[in-house]
C-alpha positions as CSV (number, residue, x, y, z in Angstrom):
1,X,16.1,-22.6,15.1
2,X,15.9,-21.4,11.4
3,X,18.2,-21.6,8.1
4,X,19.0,-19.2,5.4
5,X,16.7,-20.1,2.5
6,X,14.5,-18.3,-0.8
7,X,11.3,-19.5,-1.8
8,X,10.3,-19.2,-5.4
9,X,7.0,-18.8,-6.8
10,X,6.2,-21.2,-9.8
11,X,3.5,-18.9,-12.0
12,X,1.7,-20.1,-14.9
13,X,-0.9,-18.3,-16.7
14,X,-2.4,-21.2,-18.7
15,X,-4.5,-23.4,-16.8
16,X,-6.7,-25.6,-18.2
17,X,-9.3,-25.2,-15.3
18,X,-9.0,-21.7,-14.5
19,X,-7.2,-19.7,-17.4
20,X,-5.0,-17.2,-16.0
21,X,-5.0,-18.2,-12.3
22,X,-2.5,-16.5,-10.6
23,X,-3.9,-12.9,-12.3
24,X,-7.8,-14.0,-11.0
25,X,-9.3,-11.5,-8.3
26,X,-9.7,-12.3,-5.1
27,X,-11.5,-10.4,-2.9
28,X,-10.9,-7.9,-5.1
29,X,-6.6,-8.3,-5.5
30,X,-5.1,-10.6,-7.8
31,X,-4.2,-14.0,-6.7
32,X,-0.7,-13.2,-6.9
33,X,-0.4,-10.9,-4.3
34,X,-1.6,-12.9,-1.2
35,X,0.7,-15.4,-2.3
36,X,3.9,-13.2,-2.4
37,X,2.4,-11.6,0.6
38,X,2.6,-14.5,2.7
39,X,6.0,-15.6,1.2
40,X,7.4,-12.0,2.4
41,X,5.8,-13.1,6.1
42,X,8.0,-16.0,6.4
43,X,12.4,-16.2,7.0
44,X,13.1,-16.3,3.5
45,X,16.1,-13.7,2.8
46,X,14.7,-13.8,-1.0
47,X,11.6,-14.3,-2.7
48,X,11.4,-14.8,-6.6
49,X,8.6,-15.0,-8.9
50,X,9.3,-17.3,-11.8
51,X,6.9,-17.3,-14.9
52,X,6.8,-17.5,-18.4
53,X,4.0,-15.1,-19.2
54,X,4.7,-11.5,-19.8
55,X,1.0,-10.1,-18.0
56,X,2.6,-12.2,-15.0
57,X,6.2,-10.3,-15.3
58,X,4.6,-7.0,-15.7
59,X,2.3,-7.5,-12.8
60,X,5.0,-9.2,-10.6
61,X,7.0,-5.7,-11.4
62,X,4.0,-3.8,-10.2
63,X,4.0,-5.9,-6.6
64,X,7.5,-4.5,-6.4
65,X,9.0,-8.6,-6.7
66,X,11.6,-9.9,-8.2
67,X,10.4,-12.2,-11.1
68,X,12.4,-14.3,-13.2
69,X,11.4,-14.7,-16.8
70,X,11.6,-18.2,-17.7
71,X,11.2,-20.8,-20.7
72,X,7.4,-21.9,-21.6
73,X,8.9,-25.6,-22.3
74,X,9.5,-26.5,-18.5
75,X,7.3,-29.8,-17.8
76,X,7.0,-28.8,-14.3
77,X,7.2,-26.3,-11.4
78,X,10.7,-28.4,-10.3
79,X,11.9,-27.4,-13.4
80,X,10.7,-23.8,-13.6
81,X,13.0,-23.1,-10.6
82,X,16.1,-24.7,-11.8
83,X,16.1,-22.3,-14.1
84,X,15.7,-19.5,-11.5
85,X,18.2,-21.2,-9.7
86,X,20.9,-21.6,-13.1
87,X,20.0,-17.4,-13.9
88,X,20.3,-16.1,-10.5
89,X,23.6,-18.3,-10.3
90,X,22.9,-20.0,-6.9
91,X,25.1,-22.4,-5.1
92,X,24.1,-26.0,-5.1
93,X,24.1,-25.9,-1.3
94,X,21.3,-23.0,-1.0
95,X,18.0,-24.1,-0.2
96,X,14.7,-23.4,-2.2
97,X,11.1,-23.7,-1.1
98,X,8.8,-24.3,-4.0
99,X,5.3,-21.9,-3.2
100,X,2.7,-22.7,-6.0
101,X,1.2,-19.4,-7.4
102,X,-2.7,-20.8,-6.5
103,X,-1.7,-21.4,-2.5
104,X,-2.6,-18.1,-1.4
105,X,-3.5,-19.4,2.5
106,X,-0.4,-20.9,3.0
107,X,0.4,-20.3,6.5
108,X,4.7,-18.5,6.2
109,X,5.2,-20.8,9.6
110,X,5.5,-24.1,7.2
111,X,7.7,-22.6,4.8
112,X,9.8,-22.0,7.4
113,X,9.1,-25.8,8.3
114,X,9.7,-27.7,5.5
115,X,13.1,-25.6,4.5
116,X,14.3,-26.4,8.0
117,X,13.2,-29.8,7.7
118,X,15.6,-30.1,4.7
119,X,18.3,-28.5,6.2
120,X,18.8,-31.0,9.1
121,X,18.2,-33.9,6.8
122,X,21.5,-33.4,4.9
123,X,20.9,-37.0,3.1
124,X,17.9,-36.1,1.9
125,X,17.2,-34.3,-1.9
126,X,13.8,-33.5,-1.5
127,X,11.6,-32.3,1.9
128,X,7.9,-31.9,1.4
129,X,4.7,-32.0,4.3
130,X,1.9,-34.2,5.1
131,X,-1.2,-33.5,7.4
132,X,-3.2,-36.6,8.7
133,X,-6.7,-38.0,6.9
134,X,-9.1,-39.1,8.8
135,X,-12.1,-39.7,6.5
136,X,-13.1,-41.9,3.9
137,X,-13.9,-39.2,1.3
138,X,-10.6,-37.9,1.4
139,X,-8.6,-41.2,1.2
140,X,-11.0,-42.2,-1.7
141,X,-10.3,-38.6,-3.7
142,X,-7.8,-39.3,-6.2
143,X,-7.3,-35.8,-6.1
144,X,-6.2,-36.3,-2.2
145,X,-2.6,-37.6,-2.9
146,X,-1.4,-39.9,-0.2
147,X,2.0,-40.3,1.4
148,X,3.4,-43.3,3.0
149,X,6.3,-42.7,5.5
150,X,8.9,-44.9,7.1
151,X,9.9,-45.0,10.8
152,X,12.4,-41.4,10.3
153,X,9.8,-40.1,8.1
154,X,10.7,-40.7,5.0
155,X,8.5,-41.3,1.7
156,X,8.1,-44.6,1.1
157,X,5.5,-44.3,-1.9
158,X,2.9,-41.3,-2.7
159,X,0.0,-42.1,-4.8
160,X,-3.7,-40.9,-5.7
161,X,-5.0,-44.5,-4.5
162,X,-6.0,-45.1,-0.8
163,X,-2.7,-46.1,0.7
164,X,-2.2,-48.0,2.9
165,X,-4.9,-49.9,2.1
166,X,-6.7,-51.5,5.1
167,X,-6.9,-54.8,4.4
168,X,-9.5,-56.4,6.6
169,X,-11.8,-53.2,5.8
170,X,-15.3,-53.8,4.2
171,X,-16.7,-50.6,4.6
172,X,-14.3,-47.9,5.6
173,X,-16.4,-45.0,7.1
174,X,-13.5,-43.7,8.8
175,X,-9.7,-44.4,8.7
176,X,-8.9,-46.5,12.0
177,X,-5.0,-46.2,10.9
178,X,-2.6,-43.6,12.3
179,X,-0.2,-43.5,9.6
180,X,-2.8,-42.0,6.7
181,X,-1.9,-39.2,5.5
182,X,-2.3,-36.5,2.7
183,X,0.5,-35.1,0.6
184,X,1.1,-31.5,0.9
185,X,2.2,-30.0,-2.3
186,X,4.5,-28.1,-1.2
187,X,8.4,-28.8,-1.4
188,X,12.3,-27.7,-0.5
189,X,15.5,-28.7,-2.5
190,X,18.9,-28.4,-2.6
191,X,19.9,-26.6,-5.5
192,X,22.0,-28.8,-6.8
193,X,19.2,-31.9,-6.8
194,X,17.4,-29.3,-9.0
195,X,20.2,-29.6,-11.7
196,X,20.2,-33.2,-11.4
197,X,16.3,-33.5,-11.7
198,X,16.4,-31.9,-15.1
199,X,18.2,-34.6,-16.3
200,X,16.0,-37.6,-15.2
201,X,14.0,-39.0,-17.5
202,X,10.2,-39.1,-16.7
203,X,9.5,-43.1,-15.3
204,X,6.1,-45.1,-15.7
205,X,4.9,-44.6,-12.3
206,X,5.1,-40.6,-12.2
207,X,3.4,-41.0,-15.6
208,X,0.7,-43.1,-14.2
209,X,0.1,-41.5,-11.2
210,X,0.8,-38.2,-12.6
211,X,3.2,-36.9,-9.6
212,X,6.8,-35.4,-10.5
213,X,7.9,-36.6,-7.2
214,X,8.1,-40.6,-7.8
215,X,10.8,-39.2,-10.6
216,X,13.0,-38.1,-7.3
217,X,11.7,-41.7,-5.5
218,X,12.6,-43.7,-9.1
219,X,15.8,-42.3,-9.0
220,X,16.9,-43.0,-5.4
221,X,16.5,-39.6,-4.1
222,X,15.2,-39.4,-0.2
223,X,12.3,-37.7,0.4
224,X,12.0,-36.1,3.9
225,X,8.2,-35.8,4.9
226,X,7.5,-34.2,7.9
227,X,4.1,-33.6,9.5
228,X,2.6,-29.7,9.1
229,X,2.6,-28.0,12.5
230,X,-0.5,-26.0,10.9
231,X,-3.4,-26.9,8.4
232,X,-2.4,-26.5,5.1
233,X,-4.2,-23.9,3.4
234,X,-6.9,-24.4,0.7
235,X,-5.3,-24.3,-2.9
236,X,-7.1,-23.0,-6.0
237,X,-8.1,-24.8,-9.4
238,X,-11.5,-23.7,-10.2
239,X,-13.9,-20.7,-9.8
240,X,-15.6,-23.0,-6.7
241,X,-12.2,-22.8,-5.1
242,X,-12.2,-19.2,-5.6
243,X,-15.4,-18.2,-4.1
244,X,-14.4,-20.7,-1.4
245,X,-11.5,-19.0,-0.4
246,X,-13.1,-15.8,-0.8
247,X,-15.4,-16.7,2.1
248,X,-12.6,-18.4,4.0
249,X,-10.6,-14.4,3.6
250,X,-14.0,-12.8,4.2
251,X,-14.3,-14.9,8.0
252,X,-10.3,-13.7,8.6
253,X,-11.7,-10.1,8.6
254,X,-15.0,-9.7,10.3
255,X,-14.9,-12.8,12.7
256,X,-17.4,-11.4,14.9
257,X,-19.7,-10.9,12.2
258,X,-19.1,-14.6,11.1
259,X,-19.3,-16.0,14.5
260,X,-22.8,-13.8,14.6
261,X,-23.7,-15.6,11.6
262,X,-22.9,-19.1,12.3
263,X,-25.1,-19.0,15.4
């Protein structure tokens, strides 16, 4: 089963870890272009790049994308691709995948997901993934955000703090629970929630936590969080992440010599 939906790529080139991110090499091509390469793999019938930085635009040209040139006042991605939405004058039914410009291992089969997701929960604003945690460094990362769901699978709360919290727990070497999960950062609206959302005033606990999503959740806008059918792939923030997923690219094309190696 699929749906009709476009994916829009959010493209900043300040960063205040890695300045210029989506333009960085990587293996030798720009960020950039493994991103809108896997965004072309998937069902979308149209792919946008949305940025507010003309090296971005010109580059984005050069891939052959459509890009969107959008305001450098936008507090978030969310609102980046309202924008897109607002120019490219699409209905509020059509369905949008949000693909952050620094996810270049994102596997197309969940964006197919998590726009299909949304399209069978018709009640719900917002659908977004999860992928199970089961290990105490990542439930202690506050740079791990966690997701709690309800029975249908439905946010309940998403923070940077372990959650749920294990009561009885002294020492948690591993998570005994089956409902811990990690956030994946990676989202599918309605069009016409994003017109909505830019109207919202920012609330105390997306401050706090520093997550646009508990806007939607403050609001009374349901979340639909399904569980990945694949591993997310490894985002990038810092040069570390680069090299990591450098190496990780490297494997992809000689995996006999990296089997060889790892021996």
């Amino acid at each position: 089963m699929s749906c009709d939906f476009r994916i829009v790529i959010p493209a900043r080139y300040g960063s205040s870890r890695l300045p210029g991110k989506p333009l960085a090499l990587l293996a030798g091509k720009p960020m950039l272009t493994y991103v809108y390469e896997q965004a072309l793999k998937s069902e979308a019938s149209e792919v946008v790049i949305a940025t507010d930085d003309e090296r971005i635009y010109r580059f984005s040209e050069e891939l052959g994308a459509q890009v969107c040139m959008t305001s450098d006042q936008h507090r978030s991605g969310t609102d980046r691709i309202a924008e897109v939405a607002q120019q490219l004058g699409w209905p509020d039914e059509t369905l949008v995948v949000n693909l952050q410009g620094d996810e270049p291992l994102t596997p197309p089969e969940i964006l197919n997901q998590v726009a299909l997701n949304l399209h069978q929960h018709p009640q719900a604003g917002i659908a977004t993934l999860c992928w199970p945690i089961h290990n105490a460094s990542e439930l202690h990362d506050p740079h791990v955000v966690k997701v709690v769901r309800d029975r249908q699978d439905y946010a309940l709360y998403f923070s940077r703090a372990p959650i749920p919290w294990e009561r009885d727990a002294l020492e948690l070497e591993s998570t005994s629970v089956n409902t811990v999960f990690r956030h994946i950062g990676l989202y599918a609206y309605r069009v016409g929630f994003l017109h909505a959302y830019r109207d919202m005033e920012l609330c105390e606990l997306e401050q706090l936590e520093s997550l646009e999503q508990l806007r939607a959740l403050w609001n009374g806008v349901k979340i639909h969080c399904g569980e990945s059918l694949l591993v997310p792939g490894h985002g990038i923030d810092t040069q570390a992440d680069l090299r990591q997923v450098e190496a990780l690219l490297a494997m992809e094309k000689n995996p006999i010599d990296s089997e060889v190696s790892s021996t």
